[in-house]
C-alpha positions in Angstrom: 124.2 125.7 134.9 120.2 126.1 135.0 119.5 123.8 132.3 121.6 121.3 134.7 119.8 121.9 138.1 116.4 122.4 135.9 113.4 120.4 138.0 112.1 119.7 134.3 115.1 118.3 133.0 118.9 118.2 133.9 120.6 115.9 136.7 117.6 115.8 138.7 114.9 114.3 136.1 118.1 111.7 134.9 118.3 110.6 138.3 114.3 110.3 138.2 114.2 108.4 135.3 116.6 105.7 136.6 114.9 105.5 139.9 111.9 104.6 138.7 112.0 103.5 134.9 110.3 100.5 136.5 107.4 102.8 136.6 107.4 104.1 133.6 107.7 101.4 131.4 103.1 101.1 130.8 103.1 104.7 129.8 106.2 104.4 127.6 104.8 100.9 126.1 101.3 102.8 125.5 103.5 106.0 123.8 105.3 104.0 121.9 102.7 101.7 120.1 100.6 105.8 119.5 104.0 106.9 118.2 104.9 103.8 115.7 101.3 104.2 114.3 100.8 105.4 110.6 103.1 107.0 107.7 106.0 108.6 109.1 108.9 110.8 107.4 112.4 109.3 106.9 113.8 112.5 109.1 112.7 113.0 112.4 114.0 116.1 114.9 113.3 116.0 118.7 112.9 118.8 120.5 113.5 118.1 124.6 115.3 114.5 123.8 116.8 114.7 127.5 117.7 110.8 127.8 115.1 109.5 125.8 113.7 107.5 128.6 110.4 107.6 126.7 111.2 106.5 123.6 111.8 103.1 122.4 114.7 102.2 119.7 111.7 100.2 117.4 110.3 104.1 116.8 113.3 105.9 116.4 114.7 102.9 114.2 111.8 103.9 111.7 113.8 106.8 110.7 116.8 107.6 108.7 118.1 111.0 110.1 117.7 111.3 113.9 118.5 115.2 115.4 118.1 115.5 118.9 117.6 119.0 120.9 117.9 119.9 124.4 119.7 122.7 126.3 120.6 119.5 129.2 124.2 119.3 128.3 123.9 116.4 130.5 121.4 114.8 127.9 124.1 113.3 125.0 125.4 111.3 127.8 122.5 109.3 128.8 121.0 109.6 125.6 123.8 107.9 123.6 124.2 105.1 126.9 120.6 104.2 126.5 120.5 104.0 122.7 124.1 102.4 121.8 123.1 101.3 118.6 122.0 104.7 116.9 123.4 107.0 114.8 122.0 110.7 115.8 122.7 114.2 115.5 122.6 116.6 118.9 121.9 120.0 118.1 121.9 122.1 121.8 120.8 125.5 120.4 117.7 126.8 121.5 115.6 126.6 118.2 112.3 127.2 120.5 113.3 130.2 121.9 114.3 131.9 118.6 111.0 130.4 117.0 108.8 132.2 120.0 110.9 135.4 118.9 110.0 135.1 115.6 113.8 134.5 114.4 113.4 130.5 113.5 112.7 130.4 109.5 115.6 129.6 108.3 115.8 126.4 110.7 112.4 125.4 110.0 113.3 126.1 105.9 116.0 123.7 106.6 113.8 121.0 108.6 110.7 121.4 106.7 110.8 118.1 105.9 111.5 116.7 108.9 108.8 115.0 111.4 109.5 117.7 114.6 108.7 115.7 117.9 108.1 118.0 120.9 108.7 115.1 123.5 107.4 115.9 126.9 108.1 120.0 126.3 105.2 122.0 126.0 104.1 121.2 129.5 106.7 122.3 131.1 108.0 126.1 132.4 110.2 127.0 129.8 112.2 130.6 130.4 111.5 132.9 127.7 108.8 130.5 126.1 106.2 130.2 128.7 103.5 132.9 127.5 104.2 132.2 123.5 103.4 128.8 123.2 100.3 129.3 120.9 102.8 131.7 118.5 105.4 128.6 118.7 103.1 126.1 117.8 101.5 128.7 115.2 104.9 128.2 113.4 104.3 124.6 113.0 100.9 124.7 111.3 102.0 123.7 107.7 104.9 121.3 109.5 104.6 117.2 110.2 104.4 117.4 114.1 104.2 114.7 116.8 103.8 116.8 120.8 103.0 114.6 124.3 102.8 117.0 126.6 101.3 117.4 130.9 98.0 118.8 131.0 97.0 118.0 134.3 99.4 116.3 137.3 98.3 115.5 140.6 99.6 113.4 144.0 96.7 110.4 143.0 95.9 108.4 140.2 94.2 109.7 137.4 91.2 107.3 136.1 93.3 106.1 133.3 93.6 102.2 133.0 97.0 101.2 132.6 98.1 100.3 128.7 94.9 102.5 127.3 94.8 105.3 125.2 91.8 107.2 125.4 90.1 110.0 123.1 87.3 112.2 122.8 87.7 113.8 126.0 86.8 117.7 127.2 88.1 118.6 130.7 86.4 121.6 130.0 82.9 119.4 130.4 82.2 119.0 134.3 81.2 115.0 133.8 84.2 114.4 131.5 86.4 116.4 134.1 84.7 114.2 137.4 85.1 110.8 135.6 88.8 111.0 134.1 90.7 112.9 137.2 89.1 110.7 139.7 90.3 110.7 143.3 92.1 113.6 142.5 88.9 115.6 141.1 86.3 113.8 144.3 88.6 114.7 147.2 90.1 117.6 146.0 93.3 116.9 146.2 95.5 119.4 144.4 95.6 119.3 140.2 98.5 121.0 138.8 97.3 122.5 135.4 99.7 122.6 133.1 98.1 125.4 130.5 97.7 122.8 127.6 94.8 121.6 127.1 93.8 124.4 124.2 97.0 124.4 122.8 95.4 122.3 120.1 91.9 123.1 119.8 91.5 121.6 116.2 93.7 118.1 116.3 92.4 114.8 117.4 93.8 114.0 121.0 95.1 111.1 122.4 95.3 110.7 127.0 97.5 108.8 128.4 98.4 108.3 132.0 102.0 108.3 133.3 103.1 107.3 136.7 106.1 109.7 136.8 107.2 108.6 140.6 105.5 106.7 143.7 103.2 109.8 144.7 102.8 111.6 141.2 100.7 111.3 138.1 100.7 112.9 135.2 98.1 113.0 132.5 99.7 113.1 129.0 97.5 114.6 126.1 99.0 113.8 122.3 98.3 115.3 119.2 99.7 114.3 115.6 99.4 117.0 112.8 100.5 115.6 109.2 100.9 117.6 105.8 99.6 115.2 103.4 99.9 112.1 105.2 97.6 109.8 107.0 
């Protein structure tokens, strides 16, 4: 019943996403052309699928085995209305949790090949998870990953032009920090932190903005980590 009522996921963030998928569709048009870019794996496994309202059939057509993850049990539904055409998997077992616990190997022996795509995830408050997320991803490090994920939310618009990605940024750097939260950072309106940002303190990151309803922005960090691919 959580998983259902969840204000991360469940009926709530299905009713969000077709209330304003009008909004969403620059962020998920910038995802999606970051996504589709370079060598990816035949297999792909997604962790938080939900509905998929961030994806785009042209990426998950690029692969041959599609597995889907969520503890939503609401997710299948909208997933498999949104995406008629594909053929997936849904696994609902919580593979995160037992990974945080130490207890995953033998589903990430069985995956190892797979691209794992933590879609929209690690930003979120996840029960049992929350204060282990640098041991989770830990168990990743020799693994083909894909993670966009919150690092910062806020009631005003982020500095983030519309259809542009954007690297090389430090929020840790007071100028970097003025000149990408904007209005947000000048009139101090409230930033939600989202315990991110040094999640990945070694990968190239990619910023995105997404508009996730009429009074809230999020700012989306990505990070791609390939084992012998480009």
């Amino acid at each position: 019943m959580s998983a259902i009522l969840s204000s991360a996921g469940g009926i709530y963030y299905h009713l969000k996403a077709l209330r304003y998928r009008t909004l969403w569709g620059d962020f998920q048009e910038s995802l999606n052309q970051w996504l589709c870019a370079g060598d990816l794996p035949p297999e792909i496994f997604i962790f938080g699928a939900s509905g998929g309202y961030c994806l785009t059939e042209t990426f998950l057509k690029q692969f041959e085995r599609i597995t889907l993850n969520d503890i939503d049990p609401l997710s299948p539904l909208f997933f498999r209305n949104r995406f008629k055409n594909l053929n997936c998997t849904w696994d609902k077992h919580n593979h995160l949790l037992d990974i945080s616990r130490g207890e995953g190997k033998e589903f990430l022996k069985k995956h190892g090949g797979s691209l794992f795509l933590f879609c929209n995830i690690l930003g979120q408050k996840i029960i049992g998870i929350d204060n282990k997320k640098h041991f989770l991803m830990e168990q990743f490090s020799d693994l083909n990953f894909i993670s966009f994920h919150d690092i910062y939310s806020s009631s005003l618009s982020f500095k983030l032009p519309d259809h542009e990605i954007l690297e090389g940024i430090d929020f840790s750097v007071p100028a970097d920090a003025k000149k990408y939260l904007g209005p947000s950072f000048m009139r101090k309106v409230e930033i939600t932190d989202h315990l991110t940002k040094d999640l990945f303190p070694n990968l190239p990151k990619k910023y995105m903005q997404w508009q996730i309803s009429k009074k809230r922005f999020h700012l989306i960090e990505g990070v791609k980590a390939f084992v012998g691919r480009q």
